[in-house]
N, C-alpha and C positions, 0 to 999 in steps of 0.2 A: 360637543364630543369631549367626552373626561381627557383632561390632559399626558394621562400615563397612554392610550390607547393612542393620541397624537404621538406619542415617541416612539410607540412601540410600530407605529406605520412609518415614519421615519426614518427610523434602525432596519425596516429592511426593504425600503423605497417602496414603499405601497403608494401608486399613486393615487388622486383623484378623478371622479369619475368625467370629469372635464377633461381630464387630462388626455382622454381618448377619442379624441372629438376628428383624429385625419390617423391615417395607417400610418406616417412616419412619425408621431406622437407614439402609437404604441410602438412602431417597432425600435425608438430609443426609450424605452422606458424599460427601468429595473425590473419590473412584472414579467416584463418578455425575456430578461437575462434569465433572469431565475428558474423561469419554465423551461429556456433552451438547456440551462445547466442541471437540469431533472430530467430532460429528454435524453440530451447523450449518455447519463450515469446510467438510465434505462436500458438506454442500446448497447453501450459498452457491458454495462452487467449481464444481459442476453446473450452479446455473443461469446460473453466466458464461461456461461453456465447450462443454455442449451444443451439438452441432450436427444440425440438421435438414434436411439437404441430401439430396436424394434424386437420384441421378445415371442417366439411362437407361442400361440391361448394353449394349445396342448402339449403337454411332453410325456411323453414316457418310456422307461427306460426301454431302450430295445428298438425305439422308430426310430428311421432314419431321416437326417435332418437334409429339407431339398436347399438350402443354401448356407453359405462360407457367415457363416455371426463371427463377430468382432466387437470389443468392449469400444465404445465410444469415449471413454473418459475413465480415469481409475476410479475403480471401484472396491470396497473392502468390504464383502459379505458376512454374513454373519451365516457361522454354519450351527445352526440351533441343534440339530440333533445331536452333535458331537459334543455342542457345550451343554446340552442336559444331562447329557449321559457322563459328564465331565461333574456337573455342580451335582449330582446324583450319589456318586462316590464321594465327593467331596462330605457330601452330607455323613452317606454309613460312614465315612472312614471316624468320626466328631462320636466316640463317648459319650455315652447316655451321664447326666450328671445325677448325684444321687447325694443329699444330705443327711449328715450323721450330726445328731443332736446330741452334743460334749455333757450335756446337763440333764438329761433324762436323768442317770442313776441318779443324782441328787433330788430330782422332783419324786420319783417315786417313795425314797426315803423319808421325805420333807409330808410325802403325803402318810405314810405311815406313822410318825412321830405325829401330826394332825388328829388322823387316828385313835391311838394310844391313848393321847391328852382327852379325845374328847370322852373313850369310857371311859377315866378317869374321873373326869369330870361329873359324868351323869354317872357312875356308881357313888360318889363322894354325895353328889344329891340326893340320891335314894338311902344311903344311909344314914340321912343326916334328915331325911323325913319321918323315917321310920324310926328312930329315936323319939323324937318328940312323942310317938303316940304307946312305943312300947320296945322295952328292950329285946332286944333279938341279936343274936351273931353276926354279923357285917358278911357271911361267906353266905346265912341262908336269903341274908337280905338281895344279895346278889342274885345266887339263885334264882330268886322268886321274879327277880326281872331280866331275867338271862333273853330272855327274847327281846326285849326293850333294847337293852344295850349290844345285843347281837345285830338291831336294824342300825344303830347310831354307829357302829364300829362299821358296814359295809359301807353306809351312805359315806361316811368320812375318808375309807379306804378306796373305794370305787370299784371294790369287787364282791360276789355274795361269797361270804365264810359258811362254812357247813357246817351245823348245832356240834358236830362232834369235837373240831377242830378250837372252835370257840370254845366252850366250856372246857378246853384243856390251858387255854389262854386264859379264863377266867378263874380257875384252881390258879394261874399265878400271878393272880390281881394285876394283868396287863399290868406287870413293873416292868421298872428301869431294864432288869439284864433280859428281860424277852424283849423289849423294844431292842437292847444292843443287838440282839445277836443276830433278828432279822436283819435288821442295818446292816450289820457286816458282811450276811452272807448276798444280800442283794449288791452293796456297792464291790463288792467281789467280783461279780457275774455279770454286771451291768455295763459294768464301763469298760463296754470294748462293741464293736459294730453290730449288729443285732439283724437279722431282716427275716422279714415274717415269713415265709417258706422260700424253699429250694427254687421252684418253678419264677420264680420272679426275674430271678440274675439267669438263669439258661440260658435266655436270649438273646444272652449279649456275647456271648461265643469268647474269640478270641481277641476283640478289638479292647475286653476290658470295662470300667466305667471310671467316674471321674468320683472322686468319695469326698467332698466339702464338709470340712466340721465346723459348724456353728454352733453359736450360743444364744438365747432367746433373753435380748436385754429390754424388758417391758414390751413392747409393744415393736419395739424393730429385732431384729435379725441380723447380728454380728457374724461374718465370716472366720474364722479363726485360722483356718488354712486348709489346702485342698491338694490331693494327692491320688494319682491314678493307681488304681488298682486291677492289675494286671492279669490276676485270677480271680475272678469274683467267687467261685464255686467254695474260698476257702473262709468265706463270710460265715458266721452261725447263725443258725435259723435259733425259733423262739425255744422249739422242738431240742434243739441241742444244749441250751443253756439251762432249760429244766433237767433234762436227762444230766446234769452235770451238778446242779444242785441235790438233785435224789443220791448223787453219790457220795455228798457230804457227809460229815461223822459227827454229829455235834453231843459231846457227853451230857448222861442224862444222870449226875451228880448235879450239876449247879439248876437243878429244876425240883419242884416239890415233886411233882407227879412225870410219872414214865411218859405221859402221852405228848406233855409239852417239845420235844426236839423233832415231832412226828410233824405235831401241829406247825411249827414254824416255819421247816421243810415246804408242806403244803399252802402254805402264806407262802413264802418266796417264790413257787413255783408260781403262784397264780396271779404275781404281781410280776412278771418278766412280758416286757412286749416290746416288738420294735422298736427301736432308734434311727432308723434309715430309711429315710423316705424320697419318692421318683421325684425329682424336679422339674416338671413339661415344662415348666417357662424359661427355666435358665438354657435346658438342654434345647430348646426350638431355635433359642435366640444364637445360639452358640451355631447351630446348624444353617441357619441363615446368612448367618455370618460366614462362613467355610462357603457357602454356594456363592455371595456373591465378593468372597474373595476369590474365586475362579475367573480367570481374564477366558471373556468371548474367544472362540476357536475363528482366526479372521482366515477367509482365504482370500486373497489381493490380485486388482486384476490388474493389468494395466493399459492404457490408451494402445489403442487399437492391436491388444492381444487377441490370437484367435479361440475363441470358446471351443466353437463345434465346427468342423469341415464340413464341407458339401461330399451328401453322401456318407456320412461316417454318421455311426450310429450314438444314438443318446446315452450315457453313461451316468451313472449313478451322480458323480462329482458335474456333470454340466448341466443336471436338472438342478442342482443346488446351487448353482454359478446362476442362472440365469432365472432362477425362480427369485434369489435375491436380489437381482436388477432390477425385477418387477415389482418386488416388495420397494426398495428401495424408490425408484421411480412414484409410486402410489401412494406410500405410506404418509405424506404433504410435507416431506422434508423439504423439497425441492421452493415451495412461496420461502419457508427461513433464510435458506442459502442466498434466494434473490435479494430478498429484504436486506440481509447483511452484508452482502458483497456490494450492493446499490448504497448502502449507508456510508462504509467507508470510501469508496468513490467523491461521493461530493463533500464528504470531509476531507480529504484529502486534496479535493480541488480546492476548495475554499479557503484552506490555511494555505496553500501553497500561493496561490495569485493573492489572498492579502496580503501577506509577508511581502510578495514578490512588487507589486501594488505602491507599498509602503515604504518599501527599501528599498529597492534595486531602483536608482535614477534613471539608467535607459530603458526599463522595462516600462514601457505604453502600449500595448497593443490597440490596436483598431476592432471595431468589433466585428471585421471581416477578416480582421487577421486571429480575431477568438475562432470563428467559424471556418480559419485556414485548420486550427490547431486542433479543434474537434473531431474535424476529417481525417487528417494524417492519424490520430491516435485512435481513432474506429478501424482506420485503416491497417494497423499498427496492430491492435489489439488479435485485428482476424489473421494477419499472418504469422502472429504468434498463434494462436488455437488451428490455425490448420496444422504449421509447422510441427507442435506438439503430438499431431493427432494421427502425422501421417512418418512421423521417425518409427515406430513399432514394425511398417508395414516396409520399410526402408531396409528397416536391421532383417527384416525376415530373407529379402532378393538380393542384400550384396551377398557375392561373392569372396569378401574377407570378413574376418570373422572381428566385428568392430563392438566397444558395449555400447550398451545401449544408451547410457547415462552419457555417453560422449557425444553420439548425434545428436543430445539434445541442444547444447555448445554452436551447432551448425545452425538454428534457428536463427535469421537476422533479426535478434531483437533490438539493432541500434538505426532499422530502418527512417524509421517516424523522426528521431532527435536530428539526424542527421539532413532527411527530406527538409526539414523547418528551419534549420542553417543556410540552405540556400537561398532562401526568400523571406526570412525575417533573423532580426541580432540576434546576437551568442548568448544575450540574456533570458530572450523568449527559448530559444528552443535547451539551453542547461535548464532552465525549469521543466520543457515538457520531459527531459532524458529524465528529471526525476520522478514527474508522476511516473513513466513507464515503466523504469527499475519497479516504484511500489507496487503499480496493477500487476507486475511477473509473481510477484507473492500469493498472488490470489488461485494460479493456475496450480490444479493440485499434483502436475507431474514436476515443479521445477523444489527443490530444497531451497534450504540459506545457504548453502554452497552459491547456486546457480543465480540467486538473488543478489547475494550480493556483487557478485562475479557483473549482472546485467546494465550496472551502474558504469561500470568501467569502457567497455564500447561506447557507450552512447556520448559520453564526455568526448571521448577521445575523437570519435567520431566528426564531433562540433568542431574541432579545432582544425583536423586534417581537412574536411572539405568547402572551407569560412574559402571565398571569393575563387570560387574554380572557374575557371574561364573557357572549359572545352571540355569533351566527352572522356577523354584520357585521362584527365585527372580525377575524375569520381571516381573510376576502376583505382588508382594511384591512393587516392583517398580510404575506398575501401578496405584494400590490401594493407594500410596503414594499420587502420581500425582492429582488421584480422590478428596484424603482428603482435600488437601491445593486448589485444582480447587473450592472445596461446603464453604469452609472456605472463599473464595475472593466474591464466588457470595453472600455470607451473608452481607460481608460488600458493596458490590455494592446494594444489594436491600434496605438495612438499609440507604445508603446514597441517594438513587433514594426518597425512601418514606420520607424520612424528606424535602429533596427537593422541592416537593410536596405536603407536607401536607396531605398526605392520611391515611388511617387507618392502622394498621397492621395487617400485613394479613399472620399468621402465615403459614397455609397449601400451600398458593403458596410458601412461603421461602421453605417451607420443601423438594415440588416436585423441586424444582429448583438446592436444594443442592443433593438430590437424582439423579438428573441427570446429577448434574456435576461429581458428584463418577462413576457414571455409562461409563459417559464418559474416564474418565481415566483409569478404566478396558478393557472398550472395544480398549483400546490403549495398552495394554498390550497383548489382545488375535491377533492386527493383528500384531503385531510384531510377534508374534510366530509362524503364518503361513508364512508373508513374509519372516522374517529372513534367511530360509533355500534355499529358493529361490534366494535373493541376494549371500549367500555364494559358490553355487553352480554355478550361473552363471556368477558373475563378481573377484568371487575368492577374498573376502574378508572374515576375521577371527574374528569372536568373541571371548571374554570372552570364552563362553558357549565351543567351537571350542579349543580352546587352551587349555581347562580342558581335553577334552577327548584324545587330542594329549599329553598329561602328564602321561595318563596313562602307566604303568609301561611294560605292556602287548601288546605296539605298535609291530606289526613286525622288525620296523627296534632295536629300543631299546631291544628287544630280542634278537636280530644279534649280536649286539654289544653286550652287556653281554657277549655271550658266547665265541665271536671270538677276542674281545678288553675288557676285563675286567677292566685292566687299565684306558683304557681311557673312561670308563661305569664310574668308582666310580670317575674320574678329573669332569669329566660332573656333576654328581649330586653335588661336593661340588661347582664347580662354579657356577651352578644354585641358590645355598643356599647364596653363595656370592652377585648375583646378584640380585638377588630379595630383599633382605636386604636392597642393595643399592636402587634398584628402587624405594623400598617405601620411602625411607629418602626423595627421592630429588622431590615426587611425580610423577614419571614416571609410566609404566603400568609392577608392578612384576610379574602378572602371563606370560604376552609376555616371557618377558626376564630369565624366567625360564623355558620356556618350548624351548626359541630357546635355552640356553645353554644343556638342554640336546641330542640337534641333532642337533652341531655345528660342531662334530667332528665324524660324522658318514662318512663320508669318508675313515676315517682310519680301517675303517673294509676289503678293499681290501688288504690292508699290512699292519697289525698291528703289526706284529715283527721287524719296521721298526722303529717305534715309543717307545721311551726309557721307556713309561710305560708301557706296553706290555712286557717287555724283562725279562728274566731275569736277576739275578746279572751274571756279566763277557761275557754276550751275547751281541755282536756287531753288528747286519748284513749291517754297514755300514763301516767296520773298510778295506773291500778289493772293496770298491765305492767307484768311485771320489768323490769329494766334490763338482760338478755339477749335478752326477748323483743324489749324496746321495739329493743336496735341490731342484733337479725337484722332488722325490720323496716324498719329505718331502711337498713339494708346491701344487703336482698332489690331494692332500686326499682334498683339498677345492673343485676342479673342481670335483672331483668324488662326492664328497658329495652334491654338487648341483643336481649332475645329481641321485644321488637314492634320495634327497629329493621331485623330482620333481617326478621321476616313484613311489614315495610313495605316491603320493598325499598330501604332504606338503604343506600348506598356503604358496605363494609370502610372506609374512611376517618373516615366518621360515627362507624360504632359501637365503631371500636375507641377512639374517645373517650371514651365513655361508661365505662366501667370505668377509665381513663387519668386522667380528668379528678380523680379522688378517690384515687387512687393508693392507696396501703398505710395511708394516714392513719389516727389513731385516732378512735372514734368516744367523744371527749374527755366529753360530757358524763353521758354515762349508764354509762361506766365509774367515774367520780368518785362517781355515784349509787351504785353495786354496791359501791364500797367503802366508802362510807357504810351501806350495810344488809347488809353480811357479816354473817353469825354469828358465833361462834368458833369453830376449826377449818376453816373454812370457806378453802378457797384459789378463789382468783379469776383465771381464766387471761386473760391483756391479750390475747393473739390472738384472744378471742371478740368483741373490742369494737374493730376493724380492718376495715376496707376489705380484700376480697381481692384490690383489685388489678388489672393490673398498675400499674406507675410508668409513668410518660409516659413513650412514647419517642420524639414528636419535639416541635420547640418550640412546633409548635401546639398540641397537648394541653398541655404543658405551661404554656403561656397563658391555656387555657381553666382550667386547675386553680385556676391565680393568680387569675385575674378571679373566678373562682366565690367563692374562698377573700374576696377583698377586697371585695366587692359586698356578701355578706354578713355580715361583722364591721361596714361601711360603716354598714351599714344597720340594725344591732343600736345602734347608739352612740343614747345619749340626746342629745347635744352635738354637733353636726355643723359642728364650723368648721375652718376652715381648716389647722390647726397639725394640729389632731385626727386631723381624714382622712386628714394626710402621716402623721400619727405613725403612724394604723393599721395602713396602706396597706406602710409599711415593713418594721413588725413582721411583719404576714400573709405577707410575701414571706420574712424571714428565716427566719421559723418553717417554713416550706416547705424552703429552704435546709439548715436545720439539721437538719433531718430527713431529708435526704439524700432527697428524694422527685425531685429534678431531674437525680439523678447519674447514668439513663441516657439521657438528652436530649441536646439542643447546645445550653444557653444557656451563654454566658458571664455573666460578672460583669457586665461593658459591656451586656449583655443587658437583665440582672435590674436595673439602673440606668433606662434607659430604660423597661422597662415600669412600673415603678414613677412614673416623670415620665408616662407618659400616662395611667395609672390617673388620680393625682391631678388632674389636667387635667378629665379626663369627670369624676368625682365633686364637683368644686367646681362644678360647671357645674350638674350636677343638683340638689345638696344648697346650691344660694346663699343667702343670708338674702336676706329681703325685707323689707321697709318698710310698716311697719303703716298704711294708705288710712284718710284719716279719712273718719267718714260721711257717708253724702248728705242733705244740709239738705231733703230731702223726705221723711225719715223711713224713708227705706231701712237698715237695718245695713250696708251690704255695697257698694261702688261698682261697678257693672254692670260695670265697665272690664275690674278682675279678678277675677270670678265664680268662672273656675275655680281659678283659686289659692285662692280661699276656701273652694269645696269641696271641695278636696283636703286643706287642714290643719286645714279648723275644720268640719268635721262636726255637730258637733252645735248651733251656733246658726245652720243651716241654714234658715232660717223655712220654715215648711210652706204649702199650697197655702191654706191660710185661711186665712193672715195678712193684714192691710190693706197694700196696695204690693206683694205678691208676686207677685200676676197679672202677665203681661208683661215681668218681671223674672229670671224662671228658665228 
């Protein structure tokens, strides 16, 4: 395999084909991440762009429609006959353009001088022929080929002269001042707008035309300037600039012959022709331009507006509504939209959880907590697009008159971010609150008002409902949510209206902040329906879930009371321990106290096995090996997974339970086995180990400490002060240095602090007290502190016969 193709399967974990050899192979492999993160963009995209509009196949104006239609989604029609008839005027209102050629008069001239030169020329030949062979007068020489140079003067000129007019020209040797005087009277008459009859410009009425004068520079076409002319009618025809040269005077002194001013006359008449010609390509291009500079006539529908009533008859304007739904719907707009909205989707997922991935240190999700986070935001997704779909039909039944741009504010869109706070960190779910803000962009009823505005619940959200321990606080939570959601729209409409320059318009702020409170409760009321749903079926543990598993009154925490009393009262103070810590270091104390209390519920199948259980000088391990005695001592972790699971214990609980003890060694009855080796005898240390695993978050890892510290605490003969820190330290190093914490997230700063709240609770428990002198009525024991007496001094306990005891105990 070429090596660029090895990378490029690398870079997006394409496995090998080995690699799918058992369903838990593919269901951990990147192949399967990737399809599942192309499957929800699927579904999410779906359920934001679906449409359920159902369109009657017939309309026509005048039936009556047999049920209530409603737009399912905005919609912005295009109303084509209004915008034709729209890009139609647009068109007539656009001047015909018409080009006026600045250089005609001069080419005509240019062609006349051409002309002139050339009889010149071919009479100066003819007489300079006719010489050679015999003298003759140069006027008979002419003469004799007056038809000759009467062909060379039209072909030169581009018009036929008539034998009359020519031979008057020719009496005056086509000189210099008949050349002038044509010239003159042409660039006279010529240089000015010219169009070849009246019927041409008619039709341009009153609108005008546009008059471009150009110049003709070789081979391109120079604009010279361009000016609308607003009467065209006052244009001369060819017809008028002749009639205007016939009126000319020209004296018939500077000529030989009378007929010559006749003759020129009739040259200039017959050399006058248009200068203005129709431009179809400029004038089309100009008219195309005016049609589709005309904006589409849109008519705008909006989610769940009513079209047509039930009963009320088809109107001009609702066959055009709803014939553009169905254009709309069919015309294959609808694969682009999918395509686009599905592309931004998993780019937006993608950069978000790399970043998130990459940077954020507590952010590890599980990838059943990916599959928490897919749901809630499917979830999410559709109570945004009902929500959307069903304010129109809201604003139609209240009875106060509310906008409608305000119930949209009442949508819970900080459902999902907030649902994800209770069952996984602040980091997981401030990332889902931002994909959700983004996907709200997509919906095409919300603005960047509402977008941006959608980012602010859901933040807020995360913080007010982080560790809620009962059903009052989520409502408490909510209503939080709500305040700061109506607090942000104040200042977004405050900054819109100044923006603007509008009035203030207190009663819309008012319904606007109303609906954003509204909103944040209603984010509250579905969490408390979802919530039991997700716990139930994807076996996640709230707050709320861990309180009632606290209670004192659990089946199995009644077992153990009565069957492990000992290890009943190790649990509650390592609970007390741990929780302490949790909160120092910011972790979650109610977890970590509810798993220390059924950490050690295993030990309820042998609990006289376990030295808190026993009594003083009771050993039941003094005639076990010291393999039997620590499979025993090892077995209460596997047991207690297994009642914590037929108890219906949260996966959170129970993965504590084997966590809490990690790989540790089971120190003291190994110590034992190598004290009673034989010789030869090898003694394997992994038989006298915890199987594990290592803590893998810092609640377990807490609970490990607490257990670890509680119990050395509690083993010391000498319990003061210096002593407890001195233990409390070691216990935690010795954990450290065993690398039992190194698949967790305590820091140092961590492992610091729980250690200062360890020793906090244990001096607290373990304080000395002040020996009570006796009571001068012959009691041992001051009634005051009874139970400290029977907690430390057991045995000068006076019995129920002593004299003084009655009423005393």
């Amino acid at each position: 395999m070429p090596e660029r193709v090895k990378k490029l399967r690398d870079f997006f974990g394409v496995p090998k084909p080995s690699d799918f050899r058992s369903l838990e192979a593919f269901r951990n492999s990147p192949v399967t991440t990737w399809l599942l993160l192309f499957v929800f963009a699927m579904a999410a995209t779906f359920i934001m762009t679906f449409s359920l509009q159902r369109v009657p196949k017939t309309m026509e104006e005048g039936m009556i429609a047999t049920r209530d239609i409603k737009a399912d989604r905005n919609y912005e029609i295009v109303d084509e006959e209004t915008t034709n008839k729209l890009k139609e005027e647009a068109a007539r209102a656009i001047p015909t353009v018409y080009n006026y050629n600045v250089g005609s008069a001069k080419t005509v001239i240019q062609r006349v001088h051409d002309a002139f030169e050339a009889v010149r020329s071919q009479a100066q030949s003819f007489i300079t022929k006719a010489s050679k062979k015999k003298q003759r007068p140069a006027a008979e020489i002419l003469e004799s080929n007056a038809n000759e140079l009467n062909d060379v003067f039209s072909n030169a000129i581009g018009i036929d002269v008539s034998p009359g007019n020519f031979h008057a020209l020719l009496k005056e040797n086509f000189g210099i001042r008949t050349e002038q005087e044509i010239s003159f009277t042409l660039n006279a008459k010529l240089t000015q707008p010219i169009i070849a009859e009246k019927g041409i410009l008619a039709a341009e009425g009153e609108r005008g035309i546009i008059l471009r004068h150009i110049r003709h520079e070789g081979e391109e076409i120079k604009v010279v300037e361009e000016a609308a002319v607003s009467d065209p009618s006052q244009i001369l025809t060819t017809a008028d600039v002749r009639d205007r040269i016939a009126k000319m005077t020209i004296p018939h002194e500077r000529f030989k012959t009378p007929q010559a001013p006749s003759a020129i006359i009739a040259l200039a008449q017959a050399l006058v022709e248009p200068n203005i010609s129709f431009d179809y390509e400029e004038t089309d291009s100009r008219r195309k331009e005016a049609e589709l500079s005309v904006q589409d006539v849109i008519i705008k529908v909006k989610t769940g507006e009513m079209i047509v009533r039930n009963g009320s008859r088809f109107e001009e304007r609702h066959i055009k509504i709803l014939s553009g739904i169905r254009k709309e719907n069919s015309r294959g707009a609808y694969p682009l939209e999918f395509l686009g909205t599905m592309l931004f989707i998993i780019l937006s997922l993608i950069i978000m959880f790399y970043f998130a991935e990459r940077y954020i240190r507590r952010f590890h999700p599980s990838r059943k907590d990916y599959l928490l986070m897919g749901t809630v935001a499917l979830i999410n997704i559709a109570v945004m697009r009902i929500g959307f779909s069903i304010v129109p039909v809201i604003h139609d039944v209240l009875l106060v008159e509310v906008p409608l741009s305000a119930l949209l504010y009442a949508v819970p869109v900080a459902t999902g971010a907030m649902l994800l706070r209770m069952y996984l960190h602040a980091e997981d779910a401030f990332i889902f609150a931002v994909f959700s803000g983004l996907a709200t962009s997509l919906f095409a009823e919300t603005d960047l008002a509402f977008v941006i505005y959608s980012f602010i619940p859901g933040i807020v959200g995360i913080t007010a409902i982080a560790h809620t321990d009962r059903r009052s606080a989520i409502i408490k939570a909510g209503a939080i949510t709500g305040g700061v959601g109506a607090i942000a729209i104040l200042g977004i409409k405050l900054i819109g209206m100044a923006a603007v320059a509008t009035q203030l318009n207190l009663t819309d702020i008012f319904w606007h902040m109303i609906c954003a409170f509204c909103g944040g409760l209603w984010c509250a009321i579905l969490i408390l329906i979802i919530s039991p749903l997700i716990e139930s079926l994807l076996g996640y543990t709230s707050d709320i879930k861990l309180l009632e598993l606290a209670n004192l009154n659990h089946p199995l925490l009644r077992e153990l009371i009565v069957r492990a009393p000992g290890t009943y009262h190790h649990s509650h103070l390592v609970g007390i321990l741990a929780e302490a810590a949790a909160e120092s270091i910011g972790a979650n104390p109610l977890l970590v106290r509810v798993g220390a209390y059924y950490h050690d519920v295993g030990k309820i199948r042998k609990p006289l096995y376990f030295v808190e259980n026993t009594k003083e000088g009771e050993d039941r391990h003094a005639k076990l090996s010291p393999h039997m005695s620590a499979l025993i001592v090892s077995s209460h972790v596997k047991e207690g997974m297994e009642m914590g699971t037929e108890a219906g214990l949260p996966k959170s609980i129970v993965d504590m339970i084997p966590q809490h003890h990690g790989t540790r060694p089971i120190g003291f009855f190994y110590e034992k086995a190598k004290a009673q080796k034989a010789e030869n005898v090898t003694i394997d240390e992994a038989d006298f180990h915890y199987p594990g695993p290592k803590p893998q978050t810092r609640e377990a890892a807490i609970l490990m400490l607490a257990d670890v510290a509680e119990a050395a605490v509690r083993s010391l003969k000498e319990k003061g002060t210096a002593r407890i820190q001195q233990t409390v330290q070691r216990v935690i190093n010795d954990c450290f240095a065993d690398e039992q914490l190194n698949e967790c997230e305590l820091t140092l700063y961590d492992l610091n602090e729980i250690a200062k709240a360890f020793a906090h609770i244990l001096f607290g428990i373990y304080h000395q007290r002040i020996e009570y002198p006796k009571d001068a009525r012959s009691s041992d024991v001051s009634v005051v502190d009874k139970e400290s007496f029977v907690e430390h001094q057991p045995s000068q306990l006076p019995s129920a016969q002593t004299p003084g005891a009655k009423g005393r105990l």
